[in-house]
C-alpha positions in Angstrom: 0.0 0.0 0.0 1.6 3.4 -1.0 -1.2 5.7 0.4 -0.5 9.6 -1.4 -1.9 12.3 0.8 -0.3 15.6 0.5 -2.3 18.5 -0.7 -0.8 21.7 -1.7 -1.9 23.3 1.8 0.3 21.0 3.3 3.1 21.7 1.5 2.4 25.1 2.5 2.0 24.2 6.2 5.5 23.0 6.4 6.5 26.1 5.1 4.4 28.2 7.6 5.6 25.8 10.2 9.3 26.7 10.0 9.2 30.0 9.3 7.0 31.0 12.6 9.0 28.5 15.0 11.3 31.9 15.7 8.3 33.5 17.2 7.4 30.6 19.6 9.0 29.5 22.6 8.0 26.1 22.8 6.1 23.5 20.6 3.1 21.7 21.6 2.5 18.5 19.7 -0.9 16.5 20.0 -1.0 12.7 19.0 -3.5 10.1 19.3 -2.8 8.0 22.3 -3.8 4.7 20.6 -1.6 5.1 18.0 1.0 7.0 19.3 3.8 5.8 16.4 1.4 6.7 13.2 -0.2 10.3 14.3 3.7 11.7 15.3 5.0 13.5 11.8 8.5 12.5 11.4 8.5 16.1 9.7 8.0 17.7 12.7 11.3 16.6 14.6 13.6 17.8 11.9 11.2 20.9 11.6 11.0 21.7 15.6 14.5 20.7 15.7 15.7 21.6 19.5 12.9 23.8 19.9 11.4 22.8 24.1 8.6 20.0 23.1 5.4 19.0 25.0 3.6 16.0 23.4 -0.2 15.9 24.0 -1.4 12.5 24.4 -5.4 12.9 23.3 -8.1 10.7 23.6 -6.5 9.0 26.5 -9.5 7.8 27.5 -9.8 5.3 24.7 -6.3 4.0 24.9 -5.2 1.2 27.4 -3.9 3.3 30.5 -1.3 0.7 31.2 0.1 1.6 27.4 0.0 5.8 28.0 2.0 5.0 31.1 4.4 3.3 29.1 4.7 6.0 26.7 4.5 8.7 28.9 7.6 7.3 30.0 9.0 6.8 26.6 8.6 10.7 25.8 10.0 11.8 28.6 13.5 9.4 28.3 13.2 11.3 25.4 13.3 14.8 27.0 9.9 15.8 26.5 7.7 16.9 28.4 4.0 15.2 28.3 0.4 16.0 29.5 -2.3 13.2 28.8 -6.0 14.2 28.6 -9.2 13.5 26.4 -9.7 17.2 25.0 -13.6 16.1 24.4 -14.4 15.8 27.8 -11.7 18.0 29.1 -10.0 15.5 31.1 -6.6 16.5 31.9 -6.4 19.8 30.1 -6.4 22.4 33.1 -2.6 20.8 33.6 -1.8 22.1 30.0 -0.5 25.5 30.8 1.3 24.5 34.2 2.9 21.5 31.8 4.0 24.0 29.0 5.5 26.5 31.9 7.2 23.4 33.3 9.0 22.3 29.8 10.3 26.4 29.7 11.2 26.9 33.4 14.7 27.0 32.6 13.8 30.1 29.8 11.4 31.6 32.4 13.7 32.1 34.8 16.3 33.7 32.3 13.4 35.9 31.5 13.0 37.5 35.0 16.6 38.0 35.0 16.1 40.1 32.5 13.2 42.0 34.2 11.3 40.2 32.1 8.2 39.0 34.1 5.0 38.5 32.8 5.9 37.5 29.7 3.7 35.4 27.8 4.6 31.7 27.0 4.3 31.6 23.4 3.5 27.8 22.0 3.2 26.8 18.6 0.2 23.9 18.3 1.0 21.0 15.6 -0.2 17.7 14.7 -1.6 15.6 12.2 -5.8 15.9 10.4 -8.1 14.3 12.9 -6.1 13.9 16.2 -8.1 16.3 17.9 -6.0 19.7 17.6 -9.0 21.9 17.1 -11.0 20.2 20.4 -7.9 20.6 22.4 -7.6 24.0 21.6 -11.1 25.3 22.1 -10.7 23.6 25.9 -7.8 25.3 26.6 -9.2 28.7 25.2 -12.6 28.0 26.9 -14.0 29.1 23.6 -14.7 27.9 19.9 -10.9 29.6 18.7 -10.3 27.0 16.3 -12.5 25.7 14.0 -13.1 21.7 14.8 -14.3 19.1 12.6 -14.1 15.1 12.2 -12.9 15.8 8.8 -9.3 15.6 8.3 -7.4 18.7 6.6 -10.2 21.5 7.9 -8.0 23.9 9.7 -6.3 25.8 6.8 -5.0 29.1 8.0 -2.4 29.8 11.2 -4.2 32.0 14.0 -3.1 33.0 17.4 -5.5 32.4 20.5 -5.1 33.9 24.1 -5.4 31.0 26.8 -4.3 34.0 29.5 -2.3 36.1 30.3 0.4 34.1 30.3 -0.1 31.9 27.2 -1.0 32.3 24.1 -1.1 29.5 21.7 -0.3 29.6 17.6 -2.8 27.1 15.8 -1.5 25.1 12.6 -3.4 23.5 9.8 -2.6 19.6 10.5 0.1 18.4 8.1 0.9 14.7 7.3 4.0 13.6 5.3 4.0 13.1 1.3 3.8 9.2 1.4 3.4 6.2 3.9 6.1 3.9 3.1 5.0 1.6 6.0 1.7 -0.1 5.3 0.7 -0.7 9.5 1.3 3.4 9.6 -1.3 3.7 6.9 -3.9 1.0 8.7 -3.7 2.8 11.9 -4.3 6.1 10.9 -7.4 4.8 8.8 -8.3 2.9 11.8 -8.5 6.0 13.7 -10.2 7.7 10.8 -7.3 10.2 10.6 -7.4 9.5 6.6 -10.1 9.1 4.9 -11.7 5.7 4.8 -11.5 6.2 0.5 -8.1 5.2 0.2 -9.0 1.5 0.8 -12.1 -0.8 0.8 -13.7 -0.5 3.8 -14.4 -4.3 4.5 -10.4 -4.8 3.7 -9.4 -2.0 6.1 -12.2 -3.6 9.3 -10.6 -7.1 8.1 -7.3 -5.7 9.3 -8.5 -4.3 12.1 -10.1 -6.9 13.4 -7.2 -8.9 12.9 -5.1 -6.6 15.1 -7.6 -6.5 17.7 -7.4 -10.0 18.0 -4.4 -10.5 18.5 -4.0 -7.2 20.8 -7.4 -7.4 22.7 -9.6 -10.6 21.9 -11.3 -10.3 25.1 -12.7 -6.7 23.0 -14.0 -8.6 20.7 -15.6 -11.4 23.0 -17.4 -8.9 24.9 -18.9 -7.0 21.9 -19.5 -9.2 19.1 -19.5 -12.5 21.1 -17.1 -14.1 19.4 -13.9 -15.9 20.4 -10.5 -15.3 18.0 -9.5 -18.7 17.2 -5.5 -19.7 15.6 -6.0 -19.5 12.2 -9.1 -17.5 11.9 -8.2 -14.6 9.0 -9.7 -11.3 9.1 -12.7 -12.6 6.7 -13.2 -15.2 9.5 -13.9 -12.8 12.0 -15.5 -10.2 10.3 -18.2 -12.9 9.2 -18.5 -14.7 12.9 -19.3 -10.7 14.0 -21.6 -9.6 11.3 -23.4 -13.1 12.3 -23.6 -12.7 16.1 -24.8 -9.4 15.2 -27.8 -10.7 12.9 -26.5 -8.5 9.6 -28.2 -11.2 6.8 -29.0 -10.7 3.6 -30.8 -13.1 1.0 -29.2 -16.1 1.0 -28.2 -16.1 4.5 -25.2 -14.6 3.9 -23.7 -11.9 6.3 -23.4 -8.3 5.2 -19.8 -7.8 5.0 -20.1 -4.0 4.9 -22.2 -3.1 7.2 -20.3 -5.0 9.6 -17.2 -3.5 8.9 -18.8 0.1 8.8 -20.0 -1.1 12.9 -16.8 -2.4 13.6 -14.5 0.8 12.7 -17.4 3.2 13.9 -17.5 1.4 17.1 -13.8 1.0 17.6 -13.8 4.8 16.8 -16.2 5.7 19.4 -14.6 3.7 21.8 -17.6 1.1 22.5 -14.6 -2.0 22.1 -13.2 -0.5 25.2 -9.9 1.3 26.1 -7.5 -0.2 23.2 -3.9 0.7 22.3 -2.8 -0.6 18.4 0.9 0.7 19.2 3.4 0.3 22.5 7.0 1.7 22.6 8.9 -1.7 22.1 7.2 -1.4 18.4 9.2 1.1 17.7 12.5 -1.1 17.1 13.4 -1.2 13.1 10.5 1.6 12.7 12.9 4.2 11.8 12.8 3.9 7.8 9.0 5.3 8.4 9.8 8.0 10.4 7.8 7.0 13.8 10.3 7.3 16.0 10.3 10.3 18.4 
């Protein structure tokens, strides 16, 4: 699979991205806490190059909280610093601006040196479509700043937004990289519904979903589909036993292949499967010709 996705705003958003990195002092970047490997932009470590980093891990409260432990940990060997949360609900994000004055205490305190105090915390916001940015944002703000949609590529433009008096944010269109040379980076981020689900067959992408899931989290399935992974059963197999349990027939008595795949991702998605984690830290080893790791 060679997924394409790079519209000319994106190309532009790079651009936009490294020329306003002088006016920030540290970067805020938001990833999806399930997939933690495929929504980080390898572009944005050689853009941000030593720039003070804070990675967001959203939608926490889908992923397995055992697995954001261990990648909270990851980020951090990794000098980082990290605030989880779910920016739907809100969970979490009161400790943003404490977190981003944590990662710059060092600069801070140079700054009131310098008679400086009061100065506003300037943080750019990146990440890739669909990882919650926008949300995020509008919690923080306590307002609707930035305009939030489930469709990926929707904020185009770069605007600044007041949090306080002592931080103000710069908001980026999301920007994912030219190509996905890795086909599991490409799964997950349909998974997820960070692409669109157009680049591939729906039924084939649910097939390899549900393949992951039961190797990663059978008991998920068990409990919502009734069914029990089995060696040997492909991702046909267990999109068919699902769609069964579930009573989606058509004539014939065979099972509607799509519309259980369209339950599967949407359900997976809205985090009905439970709290699931596709990607841990030890997956990272020999992911570097992707670009997934921090």
């Amino acid at each position: 699979m060679n997924i394409q996705w790079y519209p000319g705003h994106m190309t532009k958003t790079r651009r936009m991205i490294g020329e306003n990195l002088k006016f920030v002092d540290v970067v805020a970047e938001i990833i999806d806490a399930r997939i933690p490997i495929a929504s980080r932009n390898p572009d944005i470590d050689d853009l941000v190059g030593t720039k003070p980093r804070v990675v967001v891990l959203n939608r926490a409260d889908q992923a397995d909280p055992a697995a954001t432990k261990l990648w909270e940990a990851h980020f951090r060997a990794q000098g980082m610093a990290v605030l989880t949360c779910d920016a739907h609900s809100g969970a979490g994000v009161k400790q943003f601006s404490p977190v981003m004055r944590g990662a710059l205490k060092d600069q801070i305190a140079k700054w009131r040196e310098k008679g400086q105090v009061g100065r506003p915390v300037r943080a750019m916001v990146v990440g890739i479509p669909n990882v919650g940015k926008s949300t995020f944002i509008n919690k923080v703000a306590k307002k609707k700043s930035a305009k939030a949609s489930d469709r990926p590529g929707v904020t185009r433009g770069k605007q600044w937004i007041t949090v306080d008096q002592g931080l103000e944010l710069l908001d980026t269109p999301g920007i994912l990289w030219p190509k996905f040379e890795d086909e599991t980076i490409g799964l997950h981020l349909a998974f997820t519904g960070a692409v669109r689900d157009a680049i591939m067959d729906v039924e084939t992408l649910a097939c390899h979903l549900i393949e992951l899931l039961a190797q990663r989290k059978p008991e998920a399935l068990t409990a919502r589909f009734k069914i029990v992974p089995e060696a040997g059963m492909s991702g046909w197999d267990l999109l068919e036993a699902g769609g069964r349990k579930r009573g989606f027939l058509i004539s014939g008595g065979e099972v509607d292949l799509e519309r259980m795949a369209n339950i599967l991702l949407d359900e997976f998605r809205g985090g009905k499967l439970g709290r699931i984690t596709l990607e841990l830290p030890q997956d990272l080893e020999g992911e570097a010709d992707h670009g997934g790791t921090p």
